[in-house]
TORKOL-4160 file (C-alpha; in steps of 0.2 Angstrom, whole numbers, padded with zeros to 4 digits, m for minus):
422
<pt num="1" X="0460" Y="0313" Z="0509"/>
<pt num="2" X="0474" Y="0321" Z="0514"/>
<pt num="3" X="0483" Y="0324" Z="0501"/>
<pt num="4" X="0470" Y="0333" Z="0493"/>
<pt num="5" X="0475" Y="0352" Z="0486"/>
<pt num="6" X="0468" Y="0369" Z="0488"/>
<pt num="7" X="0459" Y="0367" Z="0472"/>
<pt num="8" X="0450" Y="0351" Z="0477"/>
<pt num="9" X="0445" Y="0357" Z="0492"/>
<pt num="10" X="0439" Y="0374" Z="0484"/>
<pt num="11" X="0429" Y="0364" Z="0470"/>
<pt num="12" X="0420" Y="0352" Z="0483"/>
<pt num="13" X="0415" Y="0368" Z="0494"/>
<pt num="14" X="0407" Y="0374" Z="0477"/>
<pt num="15" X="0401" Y="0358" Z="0474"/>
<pt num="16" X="0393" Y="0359" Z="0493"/>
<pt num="17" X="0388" Y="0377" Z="0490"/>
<pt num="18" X="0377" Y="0372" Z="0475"/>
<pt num="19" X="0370" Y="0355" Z="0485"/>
<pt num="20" X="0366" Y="0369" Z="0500"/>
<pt num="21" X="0357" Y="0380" Z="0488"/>
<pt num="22" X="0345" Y="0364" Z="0480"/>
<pt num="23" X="0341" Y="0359" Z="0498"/>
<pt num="24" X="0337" Y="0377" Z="0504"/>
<pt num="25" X="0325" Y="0376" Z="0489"/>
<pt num="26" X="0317" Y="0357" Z="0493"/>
<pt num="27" X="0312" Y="0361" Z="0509"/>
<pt num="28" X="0302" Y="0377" Z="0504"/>
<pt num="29" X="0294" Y="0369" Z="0491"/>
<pt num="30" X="0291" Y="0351" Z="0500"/>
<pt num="31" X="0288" Y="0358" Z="0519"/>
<pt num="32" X="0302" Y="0344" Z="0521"/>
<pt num="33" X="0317" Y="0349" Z="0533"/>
<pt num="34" X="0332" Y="0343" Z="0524"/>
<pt num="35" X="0350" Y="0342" Z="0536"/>
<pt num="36" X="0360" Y="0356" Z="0532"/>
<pt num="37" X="0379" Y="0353" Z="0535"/>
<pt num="38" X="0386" Y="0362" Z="0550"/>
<pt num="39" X="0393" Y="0379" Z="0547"/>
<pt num="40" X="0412" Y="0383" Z="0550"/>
<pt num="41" X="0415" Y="0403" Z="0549"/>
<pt num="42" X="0434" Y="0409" Z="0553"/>
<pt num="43" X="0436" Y="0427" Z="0554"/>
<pt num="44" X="0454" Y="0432" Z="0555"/>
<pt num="45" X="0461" Y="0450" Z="0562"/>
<pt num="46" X="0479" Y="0457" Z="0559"/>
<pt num="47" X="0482" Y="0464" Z="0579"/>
<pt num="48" X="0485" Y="0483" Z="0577"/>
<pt num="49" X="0489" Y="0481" Z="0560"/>
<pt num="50" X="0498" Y="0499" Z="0554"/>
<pt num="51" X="0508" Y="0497" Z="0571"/>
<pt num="52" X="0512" Y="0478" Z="0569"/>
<pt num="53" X="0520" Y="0484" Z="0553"/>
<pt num="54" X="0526" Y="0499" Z="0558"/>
<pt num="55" X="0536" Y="0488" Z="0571"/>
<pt num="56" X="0544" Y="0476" Z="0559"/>
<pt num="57" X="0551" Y="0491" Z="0551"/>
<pt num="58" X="0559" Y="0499" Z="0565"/>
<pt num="59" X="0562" Y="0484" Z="0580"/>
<pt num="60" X="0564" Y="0500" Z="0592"/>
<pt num="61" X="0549" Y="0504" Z="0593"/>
<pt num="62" X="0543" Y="0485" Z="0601"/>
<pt num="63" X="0536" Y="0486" Z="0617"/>
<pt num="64" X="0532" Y="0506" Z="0616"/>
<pt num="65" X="0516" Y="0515" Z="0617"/>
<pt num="66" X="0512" Y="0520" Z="0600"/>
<pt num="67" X="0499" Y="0529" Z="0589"/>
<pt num="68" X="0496" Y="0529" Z="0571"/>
<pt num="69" X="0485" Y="0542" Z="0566"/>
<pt num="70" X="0483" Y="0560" Z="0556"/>
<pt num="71" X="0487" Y="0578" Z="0564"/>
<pt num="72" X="0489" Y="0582" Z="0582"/>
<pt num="73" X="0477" Y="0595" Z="0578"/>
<pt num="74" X="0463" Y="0588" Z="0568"/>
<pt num="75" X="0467" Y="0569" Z="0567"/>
<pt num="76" X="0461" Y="0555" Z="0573"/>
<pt num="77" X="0467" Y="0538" Z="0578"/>
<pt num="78" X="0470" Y="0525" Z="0566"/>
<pt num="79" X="0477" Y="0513" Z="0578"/>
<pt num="80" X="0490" Y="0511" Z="0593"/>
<pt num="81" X="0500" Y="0498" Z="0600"/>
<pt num="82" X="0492" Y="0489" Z="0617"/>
<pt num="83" X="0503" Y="0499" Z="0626"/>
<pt num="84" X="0494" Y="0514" Z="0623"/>
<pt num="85" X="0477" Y="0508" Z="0626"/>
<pt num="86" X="0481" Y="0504" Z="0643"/>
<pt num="87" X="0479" Y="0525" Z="0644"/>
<pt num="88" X="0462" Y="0523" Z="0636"/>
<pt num="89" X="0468" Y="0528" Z="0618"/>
<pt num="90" X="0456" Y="0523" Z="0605"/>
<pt num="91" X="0452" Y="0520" Z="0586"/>
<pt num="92" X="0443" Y="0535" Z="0578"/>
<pt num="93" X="0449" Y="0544" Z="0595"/>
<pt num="94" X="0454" Y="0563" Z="0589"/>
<pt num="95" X="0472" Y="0561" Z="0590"/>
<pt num="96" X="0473" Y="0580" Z="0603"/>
<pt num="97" X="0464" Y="0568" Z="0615"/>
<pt num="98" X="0475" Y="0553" Z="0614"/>
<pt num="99" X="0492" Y="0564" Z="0617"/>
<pt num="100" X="0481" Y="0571" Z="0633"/>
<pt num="101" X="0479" Y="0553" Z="0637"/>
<pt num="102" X="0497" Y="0547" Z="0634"/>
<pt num="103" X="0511" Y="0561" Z="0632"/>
<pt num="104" X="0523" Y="0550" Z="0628"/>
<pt num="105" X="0517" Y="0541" Z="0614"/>
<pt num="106" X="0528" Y="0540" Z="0599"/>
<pt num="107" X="0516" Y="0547" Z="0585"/>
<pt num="108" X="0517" Y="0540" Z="0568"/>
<pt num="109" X="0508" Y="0548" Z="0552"/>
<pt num="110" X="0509" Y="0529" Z="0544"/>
<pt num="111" X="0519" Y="0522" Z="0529"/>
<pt num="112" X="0504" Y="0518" Z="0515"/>
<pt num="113" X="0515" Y="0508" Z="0504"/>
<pt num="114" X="0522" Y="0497" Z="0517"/>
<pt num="115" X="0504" Y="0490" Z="0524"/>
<pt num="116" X="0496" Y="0487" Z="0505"/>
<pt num="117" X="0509" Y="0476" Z="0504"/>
<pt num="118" X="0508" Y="0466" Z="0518"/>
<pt num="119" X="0490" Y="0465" Z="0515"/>
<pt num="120" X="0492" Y="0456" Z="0499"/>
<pt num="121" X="0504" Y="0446" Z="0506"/>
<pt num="122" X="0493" Y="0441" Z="0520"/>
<pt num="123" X="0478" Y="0439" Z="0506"/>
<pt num="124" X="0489" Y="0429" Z="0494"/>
<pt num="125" X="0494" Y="0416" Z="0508"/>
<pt num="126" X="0475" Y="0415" Z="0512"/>
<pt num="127" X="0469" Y="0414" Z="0494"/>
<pt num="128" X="0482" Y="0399" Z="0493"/>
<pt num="129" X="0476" Y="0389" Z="0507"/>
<pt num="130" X="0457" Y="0393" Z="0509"/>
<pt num="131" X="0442" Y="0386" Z="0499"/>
<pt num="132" X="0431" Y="0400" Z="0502"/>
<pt num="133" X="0436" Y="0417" Z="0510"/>
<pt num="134" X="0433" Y="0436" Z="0514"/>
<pt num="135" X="0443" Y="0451" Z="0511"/>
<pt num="136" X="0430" Y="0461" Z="0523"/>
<pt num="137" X="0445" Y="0477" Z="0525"/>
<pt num="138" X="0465" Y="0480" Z="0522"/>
<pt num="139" X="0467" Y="0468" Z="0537"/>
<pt num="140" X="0451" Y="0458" Z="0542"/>
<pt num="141" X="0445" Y="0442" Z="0531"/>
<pt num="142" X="0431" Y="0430" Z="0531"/>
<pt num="143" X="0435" Y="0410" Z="0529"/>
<pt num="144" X="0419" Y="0399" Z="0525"/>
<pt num="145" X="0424" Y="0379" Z="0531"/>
<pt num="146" X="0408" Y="0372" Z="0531"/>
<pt num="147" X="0407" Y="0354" Z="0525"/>
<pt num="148" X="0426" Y="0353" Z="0523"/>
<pt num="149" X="0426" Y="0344" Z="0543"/>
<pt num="150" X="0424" Y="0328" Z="0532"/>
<pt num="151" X="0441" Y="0330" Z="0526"/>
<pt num="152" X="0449" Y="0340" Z="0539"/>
<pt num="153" X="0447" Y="0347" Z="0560"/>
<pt num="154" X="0442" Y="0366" Z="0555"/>
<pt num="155" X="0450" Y="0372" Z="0571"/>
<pt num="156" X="0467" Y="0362" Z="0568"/>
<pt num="157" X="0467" Y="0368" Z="0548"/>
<pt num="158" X="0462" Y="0387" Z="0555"/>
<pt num="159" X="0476" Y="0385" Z="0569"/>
<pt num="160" X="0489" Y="0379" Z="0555"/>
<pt num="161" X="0485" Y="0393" Z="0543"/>
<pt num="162" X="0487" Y="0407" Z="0557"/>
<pt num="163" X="0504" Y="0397" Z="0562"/>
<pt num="164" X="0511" Y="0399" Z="0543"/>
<pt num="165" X="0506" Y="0419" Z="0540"/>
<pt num="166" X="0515" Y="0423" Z="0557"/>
<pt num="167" X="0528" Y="0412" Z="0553"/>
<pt num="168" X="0531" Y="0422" Z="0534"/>
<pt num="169" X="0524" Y="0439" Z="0537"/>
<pt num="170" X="0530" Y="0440" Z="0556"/>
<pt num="171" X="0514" Y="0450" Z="0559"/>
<pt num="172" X="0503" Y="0445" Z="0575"/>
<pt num="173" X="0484" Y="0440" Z="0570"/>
<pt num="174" X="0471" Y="0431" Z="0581"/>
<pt num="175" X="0456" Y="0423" Z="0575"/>
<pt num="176" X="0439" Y="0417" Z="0580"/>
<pt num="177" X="0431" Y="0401" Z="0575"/>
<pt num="178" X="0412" Y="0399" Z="0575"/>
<pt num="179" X="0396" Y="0393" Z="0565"/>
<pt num="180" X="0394" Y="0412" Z="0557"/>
<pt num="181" X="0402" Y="0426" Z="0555"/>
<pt num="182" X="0395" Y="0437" Z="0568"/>
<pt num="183" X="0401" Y="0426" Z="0584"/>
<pt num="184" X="0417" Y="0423" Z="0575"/>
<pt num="185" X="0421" Y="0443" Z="0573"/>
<pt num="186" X="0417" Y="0443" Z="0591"/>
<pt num="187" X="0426" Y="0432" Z="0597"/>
<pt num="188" X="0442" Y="0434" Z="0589"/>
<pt num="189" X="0440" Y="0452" Z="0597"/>
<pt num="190" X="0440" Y="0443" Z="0616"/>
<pt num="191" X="0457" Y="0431" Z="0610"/>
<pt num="192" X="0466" Y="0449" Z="0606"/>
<pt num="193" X="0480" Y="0450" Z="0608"/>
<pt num="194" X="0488" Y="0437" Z="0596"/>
<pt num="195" X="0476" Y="0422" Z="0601"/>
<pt num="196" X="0463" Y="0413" Z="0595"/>
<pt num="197" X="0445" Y="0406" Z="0602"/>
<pt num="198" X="0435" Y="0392" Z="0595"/>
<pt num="199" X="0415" Y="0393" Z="0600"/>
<pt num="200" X="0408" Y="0376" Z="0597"/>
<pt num="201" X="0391" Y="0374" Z="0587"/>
<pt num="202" X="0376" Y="0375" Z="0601"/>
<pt num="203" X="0389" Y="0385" Z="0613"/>
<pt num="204" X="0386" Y="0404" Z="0605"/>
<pt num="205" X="0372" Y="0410" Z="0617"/>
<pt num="206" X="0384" Y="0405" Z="0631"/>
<pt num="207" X="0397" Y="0413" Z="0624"/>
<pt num="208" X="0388" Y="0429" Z="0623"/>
<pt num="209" X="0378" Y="0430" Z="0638"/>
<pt num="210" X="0392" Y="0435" Z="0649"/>
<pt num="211" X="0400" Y="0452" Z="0637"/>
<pt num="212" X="0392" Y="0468" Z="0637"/>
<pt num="213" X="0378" Y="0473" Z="0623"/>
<pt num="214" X="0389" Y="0484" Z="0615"/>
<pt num="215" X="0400" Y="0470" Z="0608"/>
<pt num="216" X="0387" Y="0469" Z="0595"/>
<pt num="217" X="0391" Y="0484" Z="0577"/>
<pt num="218" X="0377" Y="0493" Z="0579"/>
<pt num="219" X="0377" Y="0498" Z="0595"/>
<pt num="220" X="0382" Y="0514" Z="0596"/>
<pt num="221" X="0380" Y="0527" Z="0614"/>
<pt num="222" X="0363" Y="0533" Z="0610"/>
<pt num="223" X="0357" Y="0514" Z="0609"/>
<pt num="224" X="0368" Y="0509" Z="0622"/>
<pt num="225" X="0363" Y="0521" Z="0633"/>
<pt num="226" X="0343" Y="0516" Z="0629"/>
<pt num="227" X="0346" Y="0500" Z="0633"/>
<pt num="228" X="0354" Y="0502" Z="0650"/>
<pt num="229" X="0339" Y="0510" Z="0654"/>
<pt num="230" X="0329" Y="0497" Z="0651"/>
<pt num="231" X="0341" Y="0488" Z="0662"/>
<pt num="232" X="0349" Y="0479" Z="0649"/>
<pt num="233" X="0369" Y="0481" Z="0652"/>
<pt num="234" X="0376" Y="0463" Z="0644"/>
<pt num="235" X="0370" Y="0453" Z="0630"/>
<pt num="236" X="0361" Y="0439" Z="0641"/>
<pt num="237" X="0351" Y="0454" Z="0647"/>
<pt num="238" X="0343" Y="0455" Z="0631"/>
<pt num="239" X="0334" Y="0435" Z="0633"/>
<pt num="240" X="0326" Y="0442" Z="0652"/>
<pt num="241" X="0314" Y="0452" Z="0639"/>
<pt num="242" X="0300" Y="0446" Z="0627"/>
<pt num="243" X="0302" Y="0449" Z="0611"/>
<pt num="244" X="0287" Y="0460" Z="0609"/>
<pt num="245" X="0293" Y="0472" Z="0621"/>
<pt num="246" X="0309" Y="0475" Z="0614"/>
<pt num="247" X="0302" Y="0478" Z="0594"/>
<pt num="248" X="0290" Y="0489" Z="0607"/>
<pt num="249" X="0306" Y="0500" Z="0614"/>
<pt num="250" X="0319" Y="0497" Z="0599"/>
<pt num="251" X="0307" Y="0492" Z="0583"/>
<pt num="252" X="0315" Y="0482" Z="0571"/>
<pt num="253" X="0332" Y="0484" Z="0582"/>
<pt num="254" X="0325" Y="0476" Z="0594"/>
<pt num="255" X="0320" Y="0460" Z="0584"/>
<pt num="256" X="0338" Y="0460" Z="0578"/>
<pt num="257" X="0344" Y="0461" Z="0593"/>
<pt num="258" X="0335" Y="0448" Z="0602"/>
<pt num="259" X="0341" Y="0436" Z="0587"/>
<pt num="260" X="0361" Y="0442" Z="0588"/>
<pt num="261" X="0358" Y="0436" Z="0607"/>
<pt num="262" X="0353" Y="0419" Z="0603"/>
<pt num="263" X="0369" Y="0420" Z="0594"/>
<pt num="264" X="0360" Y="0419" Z="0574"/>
<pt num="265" X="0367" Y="0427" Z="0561"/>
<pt num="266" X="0365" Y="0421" Z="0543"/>
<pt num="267" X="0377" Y="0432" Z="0534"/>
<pt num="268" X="0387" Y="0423" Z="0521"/>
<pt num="269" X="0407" Y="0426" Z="0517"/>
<pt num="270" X="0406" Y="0433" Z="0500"/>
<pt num="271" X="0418" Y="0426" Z="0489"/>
<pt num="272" X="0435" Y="0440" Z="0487"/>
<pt num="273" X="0437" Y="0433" Z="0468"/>
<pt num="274" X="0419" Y="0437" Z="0465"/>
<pt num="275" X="0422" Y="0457" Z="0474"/>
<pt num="276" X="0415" Y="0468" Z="0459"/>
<pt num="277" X="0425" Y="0482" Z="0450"/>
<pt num="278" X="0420" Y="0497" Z="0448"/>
<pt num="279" X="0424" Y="0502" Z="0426"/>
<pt num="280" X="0420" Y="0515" Z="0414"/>
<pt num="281" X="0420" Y="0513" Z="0395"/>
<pt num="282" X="0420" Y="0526" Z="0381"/>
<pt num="283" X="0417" Y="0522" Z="0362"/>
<pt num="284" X="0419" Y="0536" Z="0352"/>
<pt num="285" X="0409" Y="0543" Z="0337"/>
<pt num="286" X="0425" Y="0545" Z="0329"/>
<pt num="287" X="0441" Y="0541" Z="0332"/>
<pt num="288" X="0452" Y="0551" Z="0342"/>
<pt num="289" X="0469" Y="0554" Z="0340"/>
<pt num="290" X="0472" Y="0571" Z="0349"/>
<pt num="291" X="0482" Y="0566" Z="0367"/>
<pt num="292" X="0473" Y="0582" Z="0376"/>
<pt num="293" X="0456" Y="0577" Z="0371"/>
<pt num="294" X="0461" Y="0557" Z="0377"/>
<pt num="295" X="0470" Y="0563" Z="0394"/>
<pt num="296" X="0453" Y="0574" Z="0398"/>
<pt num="297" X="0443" Y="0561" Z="0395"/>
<pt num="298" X="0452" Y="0548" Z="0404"/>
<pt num="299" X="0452" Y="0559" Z="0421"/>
<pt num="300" X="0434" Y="0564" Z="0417"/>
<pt num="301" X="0430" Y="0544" Z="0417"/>
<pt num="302" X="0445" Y="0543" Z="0433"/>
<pt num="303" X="0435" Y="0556" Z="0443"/>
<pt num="304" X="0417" Y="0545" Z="0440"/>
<pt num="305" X="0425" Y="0527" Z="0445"/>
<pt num="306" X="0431" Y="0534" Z="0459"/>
<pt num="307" X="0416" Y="0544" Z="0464"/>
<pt num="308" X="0405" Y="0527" Z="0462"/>
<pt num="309" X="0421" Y="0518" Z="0471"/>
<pt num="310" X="0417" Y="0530" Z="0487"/>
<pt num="311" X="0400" Y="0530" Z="0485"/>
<pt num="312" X="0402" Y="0512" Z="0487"/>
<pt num="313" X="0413" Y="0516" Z="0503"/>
<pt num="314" X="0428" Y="0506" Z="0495"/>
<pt num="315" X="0443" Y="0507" Z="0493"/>
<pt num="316" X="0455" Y="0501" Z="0477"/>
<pt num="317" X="0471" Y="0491" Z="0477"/>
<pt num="318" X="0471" Y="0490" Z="0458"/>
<pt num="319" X="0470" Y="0503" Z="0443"/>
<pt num="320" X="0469" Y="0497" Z="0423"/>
<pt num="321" X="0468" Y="0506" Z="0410"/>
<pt num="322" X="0460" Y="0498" Z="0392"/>
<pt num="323" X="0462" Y="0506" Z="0373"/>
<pt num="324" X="0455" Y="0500" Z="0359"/>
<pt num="325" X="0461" Y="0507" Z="0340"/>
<pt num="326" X="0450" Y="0508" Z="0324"/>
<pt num="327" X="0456" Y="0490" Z="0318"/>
<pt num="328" X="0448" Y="0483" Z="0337"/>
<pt num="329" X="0465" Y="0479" Z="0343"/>
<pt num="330" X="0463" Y="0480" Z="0360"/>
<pt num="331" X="0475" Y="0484" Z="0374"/>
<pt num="332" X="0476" Y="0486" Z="0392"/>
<pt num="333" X="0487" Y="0489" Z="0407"/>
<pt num="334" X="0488" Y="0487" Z="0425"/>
<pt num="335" X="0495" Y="0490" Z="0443"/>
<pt num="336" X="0492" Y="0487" Z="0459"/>
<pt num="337" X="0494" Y="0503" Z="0468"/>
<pt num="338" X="0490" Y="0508" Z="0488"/>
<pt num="339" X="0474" Y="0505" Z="0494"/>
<pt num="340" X="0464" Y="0525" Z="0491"/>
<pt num="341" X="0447" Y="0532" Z="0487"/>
<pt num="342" X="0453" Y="0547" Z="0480"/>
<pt num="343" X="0454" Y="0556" Z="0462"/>
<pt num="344" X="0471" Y="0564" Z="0466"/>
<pt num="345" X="0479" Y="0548" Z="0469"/>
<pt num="346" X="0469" Y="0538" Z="0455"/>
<pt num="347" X="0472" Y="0550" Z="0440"/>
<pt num="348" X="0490" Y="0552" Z="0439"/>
<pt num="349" X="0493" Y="0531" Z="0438"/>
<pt num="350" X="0478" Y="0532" Z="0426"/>
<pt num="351" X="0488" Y="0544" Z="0416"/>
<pt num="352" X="0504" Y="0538" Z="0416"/>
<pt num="353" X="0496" Y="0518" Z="0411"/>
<pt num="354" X="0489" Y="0529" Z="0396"/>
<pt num="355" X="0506" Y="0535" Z="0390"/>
<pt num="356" X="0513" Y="0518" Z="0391"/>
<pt num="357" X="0500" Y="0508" Z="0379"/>
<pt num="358" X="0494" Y="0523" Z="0367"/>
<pt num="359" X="0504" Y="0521" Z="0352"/>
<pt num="360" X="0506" Y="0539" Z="0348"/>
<pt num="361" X="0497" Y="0547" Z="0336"/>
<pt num="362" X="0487" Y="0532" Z="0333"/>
<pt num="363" X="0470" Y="0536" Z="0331"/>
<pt num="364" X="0459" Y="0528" Z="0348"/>
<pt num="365" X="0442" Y="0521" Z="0346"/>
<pt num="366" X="0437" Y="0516" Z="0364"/>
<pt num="367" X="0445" Y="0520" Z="0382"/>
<pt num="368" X="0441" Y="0512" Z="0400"/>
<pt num="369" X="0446" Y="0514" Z="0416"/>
<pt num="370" X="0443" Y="0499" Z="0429"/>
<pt num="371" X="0444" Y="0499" Z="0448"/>
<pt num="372" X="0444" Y="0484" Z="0457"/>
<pt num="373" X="0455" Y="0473" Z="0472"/>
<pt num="374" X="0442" Y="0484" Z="0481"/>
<pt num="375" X="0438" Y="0483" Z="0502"/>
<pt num="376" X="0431" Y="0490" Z="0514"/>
<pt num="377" X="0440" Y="0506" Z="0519"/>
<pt num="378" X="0432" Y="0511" Z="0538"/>
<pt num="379" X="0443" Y="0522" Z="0544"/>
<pt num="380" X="0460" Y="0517" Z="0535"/>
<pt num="381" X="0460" Y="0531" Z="0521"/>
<pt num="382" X="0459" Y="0545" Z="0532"/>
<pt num="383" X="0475" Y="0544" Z="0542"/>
<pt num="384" X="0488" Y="0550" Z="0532"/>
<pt num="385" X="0495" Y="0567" Z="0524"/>
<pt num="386" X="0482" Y="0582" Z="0523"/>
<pt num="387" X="0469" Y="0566" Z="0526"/>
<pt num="388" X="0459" Y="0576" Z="0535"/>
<pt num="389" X="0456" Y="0590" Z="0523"/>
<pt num="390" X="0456" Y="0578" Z="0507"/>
<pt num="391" X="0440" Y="0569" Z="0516"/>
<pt num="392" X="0432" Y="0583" Z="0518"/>
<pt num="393" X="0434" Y="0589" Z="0503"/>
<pt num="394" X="0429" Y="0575" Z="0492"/>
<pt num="395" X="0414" Y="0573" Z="0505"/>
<pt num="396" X="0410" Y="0590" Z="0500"/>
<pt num="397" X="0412" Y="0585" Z="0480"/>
<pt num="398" X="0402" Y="0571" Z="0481"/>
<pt num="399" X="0387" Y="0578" Z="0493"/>
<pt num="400" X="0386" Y="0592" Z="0479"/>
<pt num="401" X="0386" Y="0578" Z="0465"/>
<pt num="402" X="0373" Y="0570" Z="0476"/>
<pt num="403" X="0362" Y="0584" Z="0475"/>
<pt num="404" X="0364" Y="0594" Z="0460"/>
<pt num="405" X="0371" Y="0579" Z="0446"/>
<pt num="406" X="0388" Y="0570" Z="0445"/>
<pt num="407" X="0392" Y="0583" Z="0433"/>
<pt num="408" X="0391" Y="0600" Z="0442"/>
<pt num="409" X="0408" Y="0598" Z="0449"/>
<pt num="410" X="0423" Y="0594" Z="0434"/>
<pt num="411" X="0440" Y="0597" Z="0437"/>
<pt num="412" X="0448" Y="0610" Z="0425"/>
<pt num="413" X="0455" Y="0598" Z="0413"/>
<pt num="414" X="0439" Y="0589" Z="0409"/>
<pt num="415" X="0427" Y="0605" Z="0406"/>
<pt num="416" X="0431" Y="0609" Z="0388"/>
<pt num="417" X="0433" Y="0629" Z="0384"/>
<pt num="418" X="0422" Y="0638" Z="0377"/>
<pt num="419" X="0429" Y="0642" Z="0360"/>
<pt num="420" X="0431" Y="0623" Z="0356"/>
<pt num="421" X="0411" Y="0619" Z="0360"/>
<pt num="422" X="0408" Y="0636" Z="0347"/>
């Protein structure tokens, strides 16, 4: 079938999907061990993403040790060229360290606009190839192949799609092919940078054995450090040790860890056109025609989407705004917009979407607000202007929200004055 299109492809992996789902179910029910297809899990990874792009922009700058980040103060790290990290510089390193490390770094506070789009670009060439994918961050994604080697060699289709988004984008990306998603992340990590690995079904405890036991998320120092003292330094360490001692040592850490060594995992690639958005509608007990009261509204119901949207640790790619009138005409609007988390960024595009549907003076019977192309964010929102402190403070918002009620802390414009509640 090999003329088959993307749409066939993704309607039989729904179909297989579904057929997965009813044997899952037979053999609980029946005791009776039905084959389940063999898994095929792609995980692709834009190499050093901001400074990939960054590059593309300005050719100068190839070959150079650079860093991406916030302040040279207070920052941290975003990400840097390999040319820097052969001085040790870091992700999440605080940027004052990083210059100790390499003073000659060319330091870059990061163009927003420019990596949301190649972003998209890079999602839109996946979403028109693959059957079943992932958008897990701004440059990460997921691919689900599994029962699609009847129509195609997973690793030649995975090697061809990397081939075509360096060929249009110009961005490196590497990417690592397994039966699930946790050896796949891994081992597109060990074929950085700009390469690719294939783990063959039955080979991921072989894989693993040989890398250290802080490959695994989740392993931070403290653990790290525990587990070197119990002489456990690589993942094949972990399988020298019964099970029972190390839920003894670890608890249920150590249960997890014993299975991630064996190289299971079962987390499934959620579908990125299923992601959720995060929305907030209002219908009024009468009709509102007054533009203050609409605009206060609308940021009060900005302001709540985007505290659920952090609460959620997500960021948004995508604003819309939605009005309805006393005769239920409904309207919408919306934009794509740089990936953000934060009120300040969301409210004025909310706002200004407002004053290009409301027909003015025309009375309003509902008003939404809807977030959604929403990711991961990690560290990705906190690298650029006055970052640091706009963290902090909607951290601060939000722990005081946490605590005392979503309402406790308005912005001025949503808190009506006194005389008008009198």
């Amino acid at each position: 079938m090999a003329g088959c299109g993307t749409d066939g492809y993704r309607h039989t992996h729904q179909l297989l999907n579904m057929c997965r789902q009813h044997t899952e179910l037979f053999s609980i029910f029946t005791g009776y061990n039905m084959q389940q297809p063999q898994r095929y899990i792609a995980h692709f990874d834009l190499d050093s993403f901001f400074v990939s792009v960054e590059v593309l922009n300005d050719p100068s700058l190839k070959g150079k040790a650079i860093i991406v980040g916030g302040s040279r103060d207070r920052g941290v790290v975003s990400t840097c060229s390999y040319e820097a990290r052969k001085f040790g510089v870091r992700s999440a390193m605080p940027m004052k360290q990083a210059i100790q490390l390499c003073p000659h770094a060319i330091l870059l506070r990061g163009t927003r606009g420019q990596y949301s789009k190649y972003s998209r670009w890079v999602t839109d060439i996946i979403a028109s190839k693959a059957p079943l994918f992932e958008k897990a961050s701004i440059d990460e994604f997921y691919i689900d192949l599994t029962g699609m080697d009847t129509y195609f060699d997973p690793y030649q289709w995975t090697i061809d799609l990397r081939k075509q988004i360096m060929e249009e984008t110009k961005l490196p990306i590497s990417f690592g092919l397994s039966s699930n998603k946790m050896v796949s992340k891994i081992a597109t990590d060990e074929a950085k940078p700009n390469g690719y690995l294939f783990i063959h079904p039955g080979k991921e405890k072989e894989f693993l054995a040989p890398l250290p036991v802080n490959k695994f998320s989740g392993v931070g120092q403290q653990t790290f450090l525990k587990l070197k003292s119990m002489g456990i330094h690589l993942i094949g360490d972990i399988l020298k040790h019964e099970q029972a001692y190390l839920e003894k040592e670890l608890g249920k850490w150590g249960t997890e860890l014993y299975r991630k060594a064996q190289g299971i995992s079962t987390s499934i690639v959620s579908s990125y056109r299923e992601a959720k958005s995060i929305s907030n509608e209002n219908t009024f007990h009468e009709n509102i025609n007054d533009v203050e009261l609409l605009l206060q509204e609308l940021v009060k119901m900005t302001e709540r989407v985007a505290y659920e949207l952090r609460q959620d640790e997500k960021l948004c790619g995508c604003i819309a705004v939605k009005l309805r009138y006393p005769d239920f005409e409904t309207t919408s609007k919306q934009v794509s917009i740089n990936y953000t988390l934060r009120d300040d960024e969301l409210i004025p595009v909310a706002i200004d979407l407002f004053h290009k549907l409301w027909r003015k003076g025309k009375p309003v019977r509902l008003l939404g607000v809807k977030l959604s192309e929403l990711t991961n964010h990690a560290v990705q929102a906190s690298l650029f202007d006055d970052a640091e402190k706009k963290n902090n403070l909607y951290k601060a918002i939000d722990d005081v929200k946490n605590r005392f009620g979503k309402t406790k802390l308005q912005k001025a414009r949503t808190v009506k004055k006194k005389e008008d509640e009198e």
